[in-house]
C-alpha positions, 0 to 999 in steps of 0.5 A: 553244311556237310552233305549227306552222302558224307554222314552216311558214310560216317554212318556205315563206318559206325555201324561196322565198327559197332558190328565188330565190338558185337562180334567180339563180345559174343567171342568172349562170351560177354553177354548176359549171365544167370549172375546178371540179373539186371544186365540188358544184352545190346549186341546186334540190334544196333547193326540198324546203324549199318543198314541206314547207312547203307539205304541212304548210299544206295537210295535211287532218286525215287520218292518211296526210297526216300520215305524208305531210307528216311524210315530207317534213319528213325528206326536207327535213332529210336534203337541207339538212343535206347541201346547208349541208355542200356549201356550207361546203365549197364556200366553202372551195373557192372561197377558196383558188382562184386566179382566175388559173388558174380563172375569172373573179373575177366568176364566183367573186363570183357562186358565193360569194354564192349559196353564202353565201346558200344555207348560211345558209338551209340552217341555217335549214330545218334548224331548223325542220325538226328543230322540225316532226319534234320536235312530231310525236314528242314529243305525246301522240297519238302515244306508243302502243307497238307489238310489238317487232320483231326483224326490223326492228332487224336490217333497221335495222342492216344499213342503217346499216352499209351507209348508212356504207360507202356515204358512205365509197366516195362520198368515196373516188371523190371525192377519187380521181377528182378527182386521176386522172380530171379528165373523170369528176370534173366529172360524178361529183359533180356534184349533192349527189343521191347524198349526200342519198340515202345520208343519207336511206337512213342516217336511214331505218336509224336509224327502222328500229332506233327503230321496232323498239320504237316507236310506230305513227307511227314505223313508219308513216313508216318504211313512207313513207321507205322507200317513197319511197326504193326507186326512187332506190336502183335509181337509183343501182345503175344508176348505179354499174353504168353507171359501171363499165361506161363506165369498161370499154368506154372502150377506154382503159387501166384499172387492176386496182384502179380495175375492182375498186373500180367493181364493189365499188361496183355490188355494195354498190349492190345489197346496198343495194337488197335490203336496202330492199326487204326492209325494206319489205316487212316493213314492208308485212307489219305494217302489213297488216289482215285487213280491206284484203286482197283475195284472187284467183282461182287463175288471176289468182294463177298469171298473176301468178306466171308473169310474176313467174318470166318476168320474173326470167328476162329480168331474169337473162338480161339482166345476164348478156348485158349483162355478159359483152358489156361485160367482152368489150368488143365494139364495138357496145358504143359504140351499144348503151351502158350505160343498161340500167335494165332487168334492175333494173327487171324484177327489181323487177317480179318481187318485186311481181308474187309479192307482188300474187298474197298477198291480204295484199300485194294492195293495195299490191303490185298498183298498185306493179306497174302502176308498175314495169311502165310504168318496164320498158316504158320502158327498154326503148325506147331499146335498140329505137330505137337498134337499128333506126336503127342497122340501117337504115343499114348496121349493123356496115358497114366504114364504120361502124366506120372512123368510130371505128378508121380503118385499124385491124385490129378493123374487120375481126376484132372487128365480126363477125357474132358481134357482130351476132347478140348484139346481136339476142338483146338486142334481143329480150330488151329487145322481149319485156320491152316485151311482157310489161311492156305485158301485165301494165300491161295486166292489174293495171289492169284488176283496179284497175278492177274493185276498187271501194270506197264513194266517200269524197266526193272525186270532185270532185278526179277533174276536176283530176286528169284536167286536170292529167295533160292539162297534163303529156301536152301537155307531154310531147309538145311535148318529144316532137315538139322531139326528133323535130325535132332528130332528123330535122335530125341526119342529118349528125351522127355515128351516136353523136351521134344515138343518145346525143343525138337518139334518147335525148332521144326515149326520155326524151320518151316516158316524159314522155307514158306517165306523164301518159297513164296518169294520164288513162286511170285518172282516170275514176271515182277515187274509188271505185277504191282500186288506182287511188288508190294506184298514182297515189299511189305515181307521183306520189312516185316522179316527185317524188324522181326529178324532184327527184333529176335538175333539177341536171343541166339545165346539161349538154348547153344547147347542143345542142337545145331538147328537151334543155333542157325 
Protein backbone atom coordinates (compact mmCIF):
# COMPACT_ATOMS: atom_id res chain seq x y z
CA UNK A 1 0.00 0.00 0.00
CA UNK A 2 1.35 3.36 -1.06
CA UNK A 3 1.70 5.57 2.07
CA UNK A 4 0.45 8.85 2.28
CA UNK A 5 3.31 11.05 2.22
CA UNK A 6 3.87 9.63 -1.34
CA UNK A 7 -0.14 10.64 -2.62
CA UNK A 8 0.32 13.74 -0.93
CA UNK A 9 3.26 14.67 -2.97
CA UNK A 10 1.15 13.35 -6.05
CA UNK A 11 -1.27 15.52 -4.76
CA UNK A 12 1.02 18.78 -4.46
CA UNK A 13 2.37 17.89 -8.09
CA UNK A 14 -1.53 18.05 -9.14
CA UNK A 15 -2.16 21.14 -7.70
CA UNK A 16 0.57 23.08 -9.08
CA UNK A 17 0.34 21.84 -12.53
CA UNK A 18 -3.71 22.76 -12.05
CA UNK A 19 -2.67 26.14 -10.75
CA UNK A 20 -0.37 26.43 -13.86
CA UNK A 21 -3.34 25.65 -16.43
CA UNK A 22 -5.37 28.41 -14.35
CA UNK A 23 -2.86 30.61 -14.72
CA UNK A 24 -2.40 30.36 -18.18
CA UNK A 25 -6.13 30.45 -18.99
CA UNK A 26 -6.47 33.69 -17.18
CA UNK A 27 -3.49 34.96 -19.71
CA UNK A 28 -5.37 34.00 -22.52
CA UNK A 29 -8.33 35.62 -21.21
CA UNK A 30 -10.11 32.14 -21.51
CA UNK A 31 -12.88 32.54 -19.09
CA UNK A 32 -16.35 33.43 -19.27
CA UNK A 33 -17.69 35.95 -21.71
CA UNK A 34 -21.27 37.76 -22.32
CA UNK A 35 -21.30 35.17 -25.49
CA UNK A 36 -21.24 32.22 -22.83
CA UNK A 37 -24.06 32.06 -20.90
CA UNK A 38 -24.05 28.64 -19.67
CA UNK A 39 -20.17 28.49 -19.19
CA UNK A 40 -18.91 28.02 -15.42
CA UNK A 41 -15.60 29.70 -14.63
CA UNK A 42 -13.46 26.66 -12.56
CA UNK A 43 -10.04 28.34 -12.45
CA UNK A 44 -8.49 28.89 -9.03
CA UNK A 45 -10.91 27.47 -6.58
CA UNK A 46 -9.45 23.93 -7.32
CA UNK A 47 -5.84 25.34 -6.25
CA UNK A 48 -7.65 23.61 -2.71
CA UNK A 49 -5.71 20.80 -4.26
CA UNK A 50 -2.70 22.60 -3.55
CA UNK A 51 -3.09 23.21 -0.11
CA UNK A 52 -4.07 19.68 1.12
CA UNK A 53 -1.32 18.55 -0.36
CA UNK A 54 0.47 20.85 1.50
CA UNK A 55 -1.29 20.34 4.97
CA UNK A 56 -0.86 16.76 4.88
CA UNK A 57 3.38 16.99 3.91
CA UNK A 58 3.60 19.65 6.65
CA UNK A 59 1.03 17.98 9.62
CA UNK A 60 2.82 17.79 12.95
CA UNK A 61 2.05 14.43 14.95
CA UNK A 62 -0.94 16.23 16.92
CA UNK A 63 -4.71 15.39 16.73
CA UNK A 64 -6.08 18.82 15.64
CA UNK A 65 -3.62 18.85 12.71
CA UNK A 66 -5.07 15.67 12.04
CA UNK A 67 -8.58 16.62 11.95
CA UNK A 68 -7.49 19.76 10.19
CA UNK A 69 -5.75 18.10 7.21
CA UNK A 70 -8.20 15.46 7.20
CA UNK A 71 -10.81 18.43 6.70
CA UNK A 72 -9.08 19.73 3.59
CA UNK A 73 -8.85 16.59 1.98
CA UNK A 74 -12.88 16.63 1.98
CA UNK A 75 -13.00 20.07 1.01
CA UNK A 76 -10.57 19.26 -2.03
CA UNK A 77 -12.80 16.39 -2.87
CA UNK A 78 -16.23 17.79 -2.69
CA UNK A 79 -14.61 21.42 -4.74
CA UNK A 80 -12.66 18.91 -7.80
CA UNK A 81 -15.61 16.60 -7.93
CA UNK A 82 -17.74 19.69 -8.85
CA UNK A 83 -15.11 21.36 -10.65
CA UNK A 84 -14.27 17.68 -13.22
CA UNK A 85 -18.49 17.93 -13.27
CA UNK A 86 -18.32 21.74 -14.50
CA UNK A 87 -15.53 20.93 -16.92
CA UNK A 88 -17.24 17.68 -18.77
CA UNK A 89 -20.07 20.16 -19.09
CA UNK A 90 -18.43 23.08 -20.09
CA UNK A 91 -16.40 20.86 -23.15
CA UNK A 92 -20.02 19.86 -24.16
CA UNK A 93 -21.05 23.82 -24.20
CA UNK A 94 -18.22 24.79 -26.27
CA UNK A 95 -18.34 21.92 -28.87
CA UNK A 96 -21.76 22.70 -29.86
CA UNK A 97 -21.05 26.60 -30.21
CA UNK A 98 -21.01 28.00 -33.30
CA UNK A 99 -18.08 30.18 -33.54
CA UNK A 100 -19.79 32.52 -36.04
CA UNK A 101 -22.00 33.70 -33.51
CA UNK A 102 -19.90 33.62 -29.94
CA UNK A 103 -16.39 34.14 -30.04
CA UNK A 104 -13.23 33.70 -31.56
CA UNK A 105 -12.32 30.21 -32.70
CA UNK A 106 -8.88 30.87 -30.91
CA UNK A 107 -10.79 31.82 -27.88
CA UNK A 108 -12.82 28.53 -27.87
CA UNK A 109 -9.06 26.60 -28.76
CA UNK A 110 -7.89 28.33 -25.50
CA UNK A 111 -11.17 27.28 -23.14
CA UNK A 112 -11.32 23.64 -24.36
CA UNK A 113 -7.54 22.98 -23.41
CA UNK A 114 -7.86 24.71 -20.27
CA UNK A 115 -10.90 22.59 -19.47
CA UNK A 116 -9.34 19.64 -20.97
CA UNK A 117 -6.66 20.06 -18.91
CA UNK A 118 -8.26 20.76 -15.81
CA UNK A 119 -10.96 17.84 -16.19
CA UNK A 120 -8.13 15.30 -16.43
CA UNK A 121 -6.64 16.82 -13.20
CA UNK A 122 -9.47 17.23 -11.53
CA UNK A 123 -10.11 13.08 -12.04
CA UNK A 124 -6.73 12.85 -10.72
CA UNK A 125 -6.99 14.84 -7.16
CA UNK A 126 -10.28 12.99 -6.84
CA UNK A 127 -8.41 9.72 -6.71
CA UNK A 128 -5.97 10.60 -4.24
CA UNK A 129 -8.14 12.54 -2.50
CA UNK A 130 -10.53 9.70 -1.92
CA UNK A 131 -7.19 7.41 -1.12
CA UNK A 132 -6.10 9.95 1.75
CA UNK A 133 -9.88 9.91 3.25
CA UNK A 134 -9.89 5.82 3.03
CA UNK A 135 -6.44 5.69 4.80
CA UNK A 136 -7.57 7.73 7.65
CA UNK A 137 -10.78 5.70 8.21
CA UNK A 138 -9.97 2.47 7.58
CA UNK A 139 -6.59 2.24 10.55
CA UNK A 140 -6.99 0.64 13.35
CA UNK A 141 -6.25 3.90 15.37
CA UNK A 142 -9.32 5.17 14.61
CA UNK A 143 -11.99 2.55 14.86
CA UNK A 144 -13.31 3.26 18.72
CA UNK A 145 -16.96 3.85 18.80
CA UNK A 146 -18.72 6.67 20.35
CA UNK A 147 -22.43 6.87 22.12
CA UNK A 148 -24.88 6.97 19.51
CA UNK A 149 -26.57 10.19 18.78
CA UNK A 150 -30.23 10.62 18.02
CA UNK A 151 -29.73 14.13 17.33
CA UNK A 152 -27.26 14.23 15.02
CA UNK A 153 -28.88 11.35 12.76
CA UNK A 154 -31.89 13.79 12.72
CA UNK A 155 -29.49 17.23 12.09
CA UNK A 156 -27.72 14.48 9.23
CA UNK A 157 -31.02 13.99 7.58
CA UNK A 158 -32.22 17.46 7.76
CA UNK A 159 -29.04 18.42 6.01
CA UNK A 160 -29.01 15.94 3.18
CA UNK A 161 -32.75 16.90 2.31
CA UNK A 162 -31.96 20.47 2.30
CA UNK A 163 -28.37 19.98 0.56
CA UNK A 164 -30.82 18.25 -2.13
CA UNK A 165 -33.38 20.84 -2.44
CA UNK A 166 -30.59 23.34 -2.60
CA UNK A 167 -28.96 21.60 -5.84
CA UNK A 168 -32.37 21.39 -7.44
CA UNK A 169 -33.18 25.17 -7.21
CA UNK A 170 -29.59 25.90 -8.12
CA UNK A 171 -30.30 23.96 -11.38
CA UNK A 172 -33.53 25.30 -11.86
CA UNK A 173 -32.38 29.35 -11.65
CA UNK A 174 -29.55 27.92 -14.03
CA UNK A 175 -31.40 26.67 -16.78
CA UNK A 176 -34.33 29.64 -16.20
CA UNK A 177 -32.40 32.58 -16.07
CA UNK A 178 -30.28 31.58 -18.93
CA UNK A 179 -33.36 31.29 -20.98
CA UNK A 180 -35.20 34.84 -19.28
CA UNK A 181 -32.54 36.91 -18.04
CA UNK A 182 -29.33 36.70 -20.26
CA UNK A 183 -27.53 39.90 -17.88
CA UNK A 184 -28.30 37.72 -14.63
CA UNK A 185 -27.20 34.28 -16.15
CA UNK A 186 -23.81 35.49 -16.94
CA UNK A 187 -23.40 36.37 -13.14
CA UNK A 188 -25.66 33.95 -11.46
CA UNK A 189 -23.38 31.18 -12.26
CA UNK A 190 -20.37 32.58 -12.78
CA UNK A 191 -18.13 30.51 -10.41
CA UNK A 192 -18.59 26.76 -9.42
CA UNK A 193 -18.55 28.21 -5.50
CA UNK A 194 -22.01 27.98 -4.88
CA UNK A 195 -22.24 23.93 -5.93
CA UNK A 196 -19.09 23.14 -4.47
CA UNK A 197 -20.67 24.49 -1.09
CA UNK A 198 -24.07 22.91 -1.64
CA UNK A 199 -21.93 19.37 -2.05
CA UNK A 200 -19.73 20.20 0.95
CA UNK A 201 -22.79 20.96 2.97
CA UNK A 202 -24.59 17.52 1.54
CA UNK A 203 -21.10 15.42 2.55
CA UNK A 204 -21.28 17.33 5.69
CA UNK A 205 -25.01 15.75 6.17
CA UNK A 206 -23.66 12.44 5.03
CA UNK A 207 -20.90 12.49 8.12
CA UNK A 208 -23.44 13.82 10.45
CA UNK A 209 -25.76 10.33 9.91
CA UNK A 210 -22.27 8.19 10.04
CA UNK A 211 -21.25 10.07 13.00
CA UNK A 212 -24.29 9.57 14.97
CA UNK A 213 -22.90 6.04 15.46
CA UNK A 214 -19.30 6.58 14.47
CA UNK A 215 -15.81 7.02 15.72
CA UNK A 216 -14.18 10.05 17.46
CA UNK A 217 -12.21 10.89 14.34
CA UNK A 218 -15.61 11.02 12.21
CA UNK A 219 -17.05 13.26 14.74
CA UNK A 220 -14.16 15.34 15.30
CA UNK A 221 -14.04 16.29 11.36
CA UNK A 222 -17.73 16.61 11.38
CA UNK A 223 -17.19 19.16 14.33
CA UNK A 224 -14.05 20.63 11.62
CA UNK A 225 -16.64 20.90 8.30
CA UNK A 226 -19.11 22.15 10.06
CA UNK A 227 -17.19 24.87 11.49
CA UNK A 228 -15.60 25.82 8.32
CA UNK A 229 -18.97 25.64 6.63
CA UNK A 230 -20.95 28.35 8.99
CA UNK A 231 -19.76 31.53 7.16
CA UNK A 232 -20.11 30.32 3.40
CA UNK A 233 -23.94 29.31 4.30
CA UNK A 234 -24.28 32.99 5.66
CA UNK A 235 -22.93 33.88 2.41
CA UNK A 236 -24.96 32.44 0.56
CA UNK A 237 -28.31 33.36 2.42
CA UNK A 238 -27.00 36.72 1.89
CA UNK A 239 -26.63 35.99 -1.61
CA UNK A 240 -30.01 34.73 -2.57
CA UNK A 241 -31.57 37.44 -0.46
CA UNK A 242 -29.47 40.06 -2.25
CA UNK A 243 -30.71 38.30 -5.57
CA UNK A 244 -34.14 38.85 -4.52
CA UNK A 245 -33.87 41.97 -3.64
CA UNK A 246 -32.12 43.69 -6.76
CA UNK A 247 -34.49 41.44 -8.80
CA UNK A 248 -37.35 44.14 -6.45
CA UNK A 249 -35.75 47.30 -6.62
CA UNK A 250 -34.83 46.76 -10.62
CA UNK A 251 -37.93 48.96 -11.33
CA UNK A 252 -38.50 46.76 -14.08
CA UNK A 253 -41.46 44.14 -14.61
CA UNK A 254 -41.41 40.83 -12.32
CA UNK A 255 -43.36 38.18 -12.57
CA UNK A 256 -45.59 36.69 -9.30
CA UNK A 257 -43.45 33.39 -9.87
CA UNK A 258 -40.05 34.72 -10.35
CA UNK A 259 -40.69 36.97 -6.70
CA UNK A 260 -41.88 33.57 -5.02
CA UNK A 261 -39.32 31.56 -6.36
CA UNK A 262 -36.40 34.25 -5.32
CA UNK A 263 -38.05 34.28 -1.68
CA UNK A 264 -38.34 30.46 -1.40
CA UNK A 265 -34.81 30.58 -2.21
CA UNK A 266 -33.79 33.41 0.74
CA UNK A 267 -35.93 31.15 3.10
CA UNK A 268 -34.19 27.37 2.20
CA UNK A 269 -31.10 29.51 2.43
CA UNK A 270 -32.02 30.36 6.01
CA UNK A 271 -33.48 26.93 7.22
CA UNK A 272 -29.78 25.81 5.79
CA UNK A 273 -27.97 28.09 7.94
CA UNK A 274 -30.02 27.03 11.29
CA UNK A 275 -29.81 23.83 10.75
CA UNK A 276 -25.80 24.40 10.38
CA UNK A 277 -25.64 26.19 13.08
CA UNK A 278 -27.67 23.82 15.39
CA UNK A 279 -25.65 20.96 14.41
CA UNK A 280 -22.48 22.51 15.34
CA UNK A 281 -23.24 23.28 18.26
CA UNK A 282 -24.45 20.14 19.29
CA UNK A 283 -21.49 19.12 18.14
CA UNK A 284 -19.48 21.79 20.19
CA UNK A 285 -21.79 20.22 23.10
CA UNK A 286 -20.36 16.62 22.84
CA UNK A 287 -17.08 17.38 22.34
CA UNK A 288 -17.02 19.67 25.24
CA UNK A 289 -14.87 18.00 28.63
CA UNK A 290 -15.30 19.38 32.22
CA UNK A 291 -11.62 20.08 32.26
CA UNK A 292 -11.58 22.88 29.11
CA UNK A 293 -14.57 24.75 30.72
CA UNK A 294 -14.07 28.09 31.78
CA UNK A 295 -16.68 29.67 33.99
CA UNK A 296 -17.61 33.91 34.37
CA UNK A 297 -18.44 35.86 36.71
CA UNK A 298 -22.35 37.02 37.08
CA UNK A 299 -21.56 40.08 35.59
CA UNK A 300 -19.42 39.23 32.64
CA UNK A 301 -22.61 36.49 32.02
CA UNK A 302 -25.40 39.08 32.32
CA UNK A 303 -22.88 41.60 29.67
CA UNK A 304 -22.75 38.94 27.38
CA UNK A 305 -26.39 38.13 27.76
CA UNK A 306 -27.53 41.53 27.47
CA UNK A 307 -25.54 42.15 23.86
CA UNK A 308 -26.83 38.79 22.78
CA UNK A 309 -30.51 40.23 23.37
CA UNK A 310 -29.49 43.93 21.98
CA UNK A 311 -27.83 42.34 19.08
CA UNK A 312 -30.80 40.18 18.01
CA UNK A 313 -33.05 43.21 18.24
CA UNK A 314 -31.16 45.19 15.70
CA UNK A 315 -30.60 42.12 13.84
CA UNK A 316 -34.65 41.81 13.80
CA UNK A 317 -35.16 45.45 13.39
CA UNK A 318 -32.85 45.62 10.48
CA UNK A 319 -34.23 42.55 8.09
CA UNK A 320 -37.68 44.09 9.16
CA UNK A 321 -36.85 48.13 7.81
CA UNK A 322 -34.86 46.47 5.17
CA UNK A 323 -37.36 44.32 3.87
CA UNK A 324 -40.40 46.50 4.23
CA UNK A 325 -38.27 49.61 2.21
CA UNK A 326 -37.24 46.98 -0.32
CA UNK A 327 -40.99 45.38 -0.98
CA UNK A 328 -42.02 49.47 -1.10
CA UNK A 329 -39.54 49.83 -3.55
CA UNK A 330 -38.35 53.36 -2.58
CA UNK A 331 -35.82 55.10 -4.27
CA UNK A 332 -33.11 55.70 -2.03
CA UNK A 333 -32.95 52.19 -2.59
CA UNK A 334 -30.89 52.50 -5.63
CA UNK A 335 -27.99 54.03 -3.12
CA UNK A 336 -28.45 52.25 -0.02
CA UNK A 337 -28.43 48.53 -2.13
CA UNK A 338 -28.62 45.33 -0.99
CA UNK A 339 -25.27 44.48 0.64
CA UNK A 340 -26.86 44.08 3.79
CA UNK A 341 -24.50 41.02 5.70
CA UNK A 342 -25.40 42.81 8.58
CA UNK A 343 -28.94 41.38 10.52
CA UNK A 344 -27.43 37.73 9.44
CA UNK A 345 -24.22 38.61 10.88
CA UNK A 346 -25.53 40.12 14.30
CA UNK A 347 -28.09 37.43 14.37
CA UNK A 348 -24.79 35.05 14.45
CA UNK A 349 -23.34 37.34 16.91
CA UNK A 350 -26.28 36.55 19.28
CA UNK A 351 -26.34 32.78 19.29
CA UNK A 352 -22.51 32.83 20.33
CA UNK A 353 -22.47 35.69 22.45
CA UNK A 354 -25.63 33.36 24.62
CA UNK A 355 -23.43 30.63 24.05
CA UNK A 356 -19.65 32.21 25.35
CA UNK A 357 -21.70 33.22 28.97
CA UNK A 358 -22.28 28.69 29.49
CA UNK A 359 -18.85 27.74 30.88
CA UNK A 360 -19.52 24.57 28.71
CA UNK A 361 -19.29 26.72 25.23
CA UNK A 362 -16.90 29.53 26.77
CA UNK A 363 -13.82 28.41 25.04
CA UNK A 364 -15.13 28.14 21.67
CA UNK A 365 -18.10 30.52 21.65
CA UNK A 366 -16.08 33.35 23.07
CA UNK A 367 -13.14 33.77 20.39
CA UNK A 368 -15.69 32.71 17.64
CA UNK A 369 -17.55 36.00 19.04
CA UNK A 370 -14.37 38.36 18.73
CA UNK A 371 -14.75 37.15 14.94
CA UNK A 372 -18.21 37.78 14.23
CA UNK A 373 -18.03 41.08 16.11
CA UNK A 374 -15.32 42.22 13.63
CA UNK A 375 -17.43 40.85 10.44
CA UNK A 376 -20.73 42.87 11.95
CA UNK A 377 -18.23 46.08 12.51
CA UNK A 378 -17.43 45.47 8.95
CA UNK A 379 -20.71 45.38 7.27
CA UNK A 380 -21.57 48.05 8.54
CA UNK A 381 -19.31 50.65 7.22
CA UNK A 382 -20.24 50.75 3.79
CA UNK A 383 -23.94 51.70 4.68
CA UNK A 384 -22.27 54.85 7.14
CA UNK A 385 -19.92 55.77 4.21
CA UNK A 386 -22.58 55.77 1.30
CA UNK A 387 -24.89 57.83 3.64
CA UNK A 388 -22.62 60.62 4.52
CA UNK A 389 -21.05 60.87 0.97
CA UNK A 390 -24.60 60.95 -0.31
CA UNK A 391 -25.79 63.65 2.40
CA UNK A 392 -22.88 66.05 1.83
CA UNK A 393 -24.00 66.47 -1.53
CA UNK A 394 -27.48 67.36 -1.56
CA UNK A 395 -29.34 64.06 -0.68
CA UNK A 396 -32.93 63.30 -1.93
CA UNK A 397 -32.26 66.81 -4.14
CA UNK A 398 -34.33 67.12 -7.34
CA UNK A 399 -31.38 66.88 -9.30
CA UNK A 400 -30.29 63.76 -7.65
CA UNK A 401 -33.28 61.95 -8.67
CA UNK A 402 -33.51 63.71 -12.39
CA UNK A 403 -30.10 61.69 -12.95
CA UNK A 404 -32.35 58.23 -12.91
CA UNK A 405 -36.31 59.60 -13.72
CA UNK A 406 -35.87 62.95 -15.92
CA UNK A 407 -39.33 64.90 -15.96
CA UNK A 408 -40.87 62.01 -14.56
CA UNK A 409 -43.44 62.70 -11.59
CA UNK A 410 -41.59 60.35 -8.68
CA UNK A 411 -39.16 63.16 -8.55
CA UNK A 412 -41.53 65.01 -6.91
CA UNK A 413 -43.92 62.33 -4.96
CA UNK A 414 -41.86 59.27 -3.96
CA UNK A 415 -38.48 60.92 -2.93
CA UNK A 416 -39.90 62.30 0.15
CA UNK A 417 -38.94 63.25 3.63
CA UNK A 418 -40.50 59.94 4.58
CA UNK A 419 -37.86 58.28 2.47
CA UNK A 420 -35.18 60.33 4.20
CA UNK A 421 -36.14 59.82 7.58
CA UNK A 422 -36.18 55.89 6.85
CA UNK A 423 -32.99 55.86 5.80
CA UNK A 424 -31.69 57.81 8.83
CA UNK A 425 -33.30 55.27 11.30
CA UNK A 426 -31.23 52.81 9.09
CA UNK A 427 -28.35 54.36 9.10
CA UNK A 428 -28.57 54.47 13.01
CA UNK A 429 -29.32 50.76 13.31
CA UNK A 430 -26.20 50.02 11.26
CA UNK A 431 -24.18 52.99 13.45
CA UNK A 432 -25.26 51.33 16.69
CA UNK A 433 -24.46 47.90 15.37
CA UNK A 434 -20.79 49.35 14.60
CA UNK A 435 -20.79 50.58 18.30
CA UNK A 436 -21.81 47.43 20.07
CA UNK A 437 -19.88 45.08 17.83
CA UNK A 438 -16.75 47.34 18.58
CA UNK A 439 -17.65 47.10 22.32
CA UNK A 440 -18.21 43.53 22.62
CA UNK A 441 -14.76 42.90 19.95
CA UNK A 442 -13.38 45.04 22.66
CA UNK A 443 -14.66 42.92 25.62
CA UNK A 444 -14.20 39.12 24.44
CA UNK A 445 -10.50 40.15 23.83
CA UNK A 446 -9.74 41.59 26.76
CA UNK A 447 -11.17 38.26 28.49
CA UNK A 448 -8.86 36.23 25.71
CA UNK A 449 -6.13 38.11 27.32
CA UNK A 450 -6.64 37.67 30.78
CA UNK A 451 -7.37 33.34 30.22
CA UNK A 452 -3.70 32.27 30.40
CA UNK A 453 -2.65 28.47 30.00
CA UNK A 454 0.82 26.69 30.52
CA UNK A 455 3.03 27.68 27.54
CA UNK A 456 3.28 24.71 25.01
CA UNK A 457 6.60 25.90 23.63
CA UNK A 458 5.48 27.28 20.60
CA UNK A 459 6.23 30.88 21.18
CA UNK A 460 8.85 30.93 18.78
CA UNK A 461 5.82 30.99 16.00
CA UNK A 462 4.61 34.28 17.90
CA UNK A 463 7.27 36.12 15.78
CA UNK A 464 6.10 35.10 12.38
CA UNK A 465 2.91 35.27 13.29
CA UNK A 466 2.85 39.11 14.32
CA UNK A 467 5.10 39.54 10.81
CA UNK A 468 2.91 37.80 8.85
CA UNK A 469 -0.53 39.79 9.75
CA UNK A 470 2.11 43.11 9.14
CA UNK A 471 2.72 41.82 5.74
CA UNK A 472 -1.40 41.27 5.19
CA UNK A 473 -1.92 45.11 7.18
CA UNK A 474 0.73 46.73 4.42
CA UNK A 475 -1.08 44.90 2.27
CA UNK A 476 -4.24 46.08 2.89
CA UNK A 477 -3.54 49.41 3.20
CA UNK A 478 -1.68 49.75 -0.09
CA UNK A 479 -5.48 48.70 -1.50
CA UNK A 480 -6.81 50.94 1.24
CA UNK A 481 -5.12 54.05 -0.04
CA UNK A 482 -5.46 53.02 -4.39
CA UNK A 483 -9.22 52.93 -3.47
CA UNK A 484 -9.33 56.40 -1.51
CA UNK A 485 -7.17 57.54 -4.73
CA UNK A 486 -9.79 56.43 -7.12
CA UNK A 487 -12.25 57.64 -4.98
CA UNK A 488 -11.12 61.33 -4.55
CA UNK A 489 -10.47 61.38 -8.90
CA UNK A 490 -14.30 60.00 -8.99
CA UNK A 491 -15.86 63.15 -8.52
CA UNK A 492 -17.39 63.72 -12.03
CA UNK A 493 -18.83 60.12 -12.24
CA UNK A 494 -22.27 59.20 -11.64
CA UNK A 495 -23.31 59.26 -7.59
CA UNK A 496 -24.00 55.30 -8.12
CA UNK A 497 -20.90 54.67 -9.65
CA UNK A 498 -18.95 56.12 -6.78
CA UNK A 499 -20.94 54.62 -4.37
CA UNK A 500 -21.22 50.97 -5.63
CA UNK A 501 -17.40 51.23 -7.11
CA UNK A 502 -15.19 53.79 -5.32
CA UNK A 503 -16.99 53.80 -1.62
CA UNK A 504 -17.50 49.84 -1.61
CA UNK A 505 -14.00 49.03 -2.80
CA UNK A 506 -13.24 51.31 0.11
CA UNK A 507 -15.32 49.37 2.56
CA UNK A 508 -13.92 46.09 1.27
CA UNK A 509 -10.03 47.61 1.87
CA UNK A 510 -10.95 48.23 5.30
CA UNK A 511 -11.88 44.73 6.33
CA UNK A 512 -8.64 43.71 4.35
CA UNK A 513 -6.84 46.08 7.37
CA UNK A 514 -9.28 45.18 10.37
CA UNK A 515 -8.43 41.43 10.09
CA UNK A 516 -4.37 41.61 9.79
CA UNK A 517 -4.75 44.38 12.70
CA UNK A 518 -6.28 42.13 15.06
CA UNK A 519 -3.89 39.40 14.32
CA UNK A 520 -0.77 41.95 15.26
CA UNK A 521 -2.68 43.34 18.23
CA UNK A 522 -3.23 39.41 19.93
CA UNK A 523 0.28 38.11 18.68
CA UNK A 524 1.78 39.40 21.84
CA UNK A 525 2.17 36.52 24.28
CA UNK A 526 0.11 33.76 21.94
CA UNK A 527 1.39 31.02 23.22
CA UNK A 528 0.10 31.10 26.64
CA UNK A 529 -3.23 32.61 25.52
CA UNK A 530 -5.75 29.76 24.65
CA UNK A 531 -9.02 32.40 23.29
CA UNK A 532 -6.46 34.05 21.31
CA UNK A 533 -5.28 30.90 19.81
CA UNK A 534 -8.41 30.03 18.96
CA UNK A 535 -9.92 32.99 17.60
CA UNK A 536 -6.84 33.40 15.10
CA UNK A 537 -7.62 29.76 14.16
CA UNK A 538 -11.39 30.21 13.67
CA UNK A 539 -10.32 33.77 11.19
CA UNK A 540 -7.58 32.11 9.52
CA UNK A 541 -10.41 29.25 8.06
CA UNK A 542 -12.94 31.67 7.54
CA UNK A 543 -10.49 33.99 5.45
CA UNK A 544 -9.52 30.82 3.66
CA UNK A 545 -13.01 29.59 2.64
CA UNK A 546 -14.05 32.95 2.15
CA UNK A 547 -10.92 34.16 -0.18
CA UNK A 548 -11.29 30.79 -1.70
CA UNK A 549 -14.95 31.21 -2.44
CA UNK A 550 -14.65 34.64 -4.17
CA UNK A 551 -10.90 34.69 -6.44
CA UNK A 552 -13.38 33.87 -9.50
CA UNK A 553 -14.65 36.61 -9.27
CA UNK A 554 -11.69 38.82 -10.08
CA UNK A 555 -12.36 38.98 -13.71
CA UNK A 556 -15.37 41.49 -13.13
CA UNK A 557 -15.19 45.16 -13.03
CA UNK A 558 -10.78 44.83 -14.62
CA UNK A 559 -11.23 47.94 -16.23
CA UNK A 560 -12.06 50.27 -13.77
CA UNK A 561 -9.22 50.90 -10.97
CA UNK A 562 -6.06 49.12 -9.74
CA UNK A 563 -7.79 48.53 -5.92
CA UNK A 564 -10.55 46.58 -7.73
CA UNK A 565 -7.94 44.39 -9.25
CA UNK A 566 -5.92 43.67 -6.00
Amino acid sequence: MISTERVSVLQLVTGFFGFLNAMVASLQNAEKSSHLDLYINTHWITTIVVFAGAARLLMINSWPAEIFSLMLQFLCFCITVNAMVADFWNLRLLSALNATLGPTPSTISHLQIYNSMDALLCVIAVLLSSYIIYHHFYSNVNSYIQTPSVKLLGMGTALVVLGVIRFVCYFCEFFKLAGQDRIRALFANYTLDEPAWICTQLALGVLCVLSSRGSKLLRALTLALAASTLMPSVFYLWLDYRWWASSRLSFGLLSKSSAYWQAAGVVISLCNVGVVTATLVQLLSMHSTTSHRVSFDVKTKRFLVVVAAIFLVLSCSTITLDVYTIWKKMFYRLFHGSEQKTPFLTALTAIFAVAASTSRFAPIALPVCIILSLYSLNSTIFQLISYMYLSWNGYFGDQLCELFFPGLGRCFLEVTKNEAVIHFIQMMLDFFVLLLSSILCAFAIRIATMVKAETTGNRRLESPIRWLGVLMALCGFAVLMQAIAFFRSSTDLHPMVVVYMALYHMALAIGLVVFPLYQIICSENLGTQPFNQTALLVMSVVRFVEILTQLDYRGTGDDLSMAWKV
